[in-house]
C-alpha positions in Angstrom: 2.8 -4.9 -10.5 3.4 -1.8 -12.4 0.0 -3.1 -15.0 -2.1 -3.5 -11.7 -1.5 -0.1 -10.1 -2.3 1.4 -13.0 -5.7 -0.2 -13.5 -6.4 0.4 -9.9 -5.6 3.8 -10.5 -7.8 4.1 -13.7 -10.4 2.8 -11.7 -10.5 5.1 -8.8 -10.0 8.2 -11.3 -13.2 6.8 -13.1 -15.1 6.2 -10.2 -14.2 10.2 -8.9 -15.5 11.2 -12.4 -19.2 10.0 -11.1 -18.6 11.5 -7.6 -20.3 15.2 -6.7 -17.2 17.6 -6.3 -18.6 17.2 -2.1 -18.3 13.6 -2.0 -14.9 13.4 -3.7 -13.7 16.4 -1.2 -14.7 14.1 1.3 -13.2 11.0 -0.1 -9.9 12.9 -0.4 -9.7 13.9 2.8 -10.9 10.7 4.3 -7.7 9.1 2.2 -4.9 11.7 3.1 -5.9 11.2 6.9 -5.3 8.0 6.5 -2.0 8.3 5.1 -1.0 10.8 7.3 -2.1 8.6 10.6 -0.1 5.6 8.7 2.9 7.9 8.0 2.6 9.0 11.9 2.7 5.3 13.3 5.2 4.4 11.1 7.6 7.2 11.9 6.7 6.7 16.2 7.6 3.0 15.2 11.0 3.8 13.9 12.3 6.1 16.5 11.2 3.5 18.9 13.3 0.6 17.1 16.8 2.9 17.1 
């Protein structure tokens, strides 16, 4: 597991490497807002279990 989330993550750094510095802004921020609503449903789903 550990083997595959590193070559996923050598992958993504390589591909950022050929991004413009605008396209992996946007990337980024695309990605942490996703995170962020995930981290949001999952919190509303835990105060709604307790």
């Amino acid at each position: 597991m550990l083997f595959f989330a590193l070559l996923l993550a050598g992958v993504l750094v390589g591909a950022a490497g050929h991004l413009s510095f605008s396209g992996f802004l946007l990337a980024a921020g695309l990605i942490g807002g996703w995170l962020i609503a995930f981290g949001a449903r999952e919190g509303v789903a835990r105060l709604r279990r307790h």
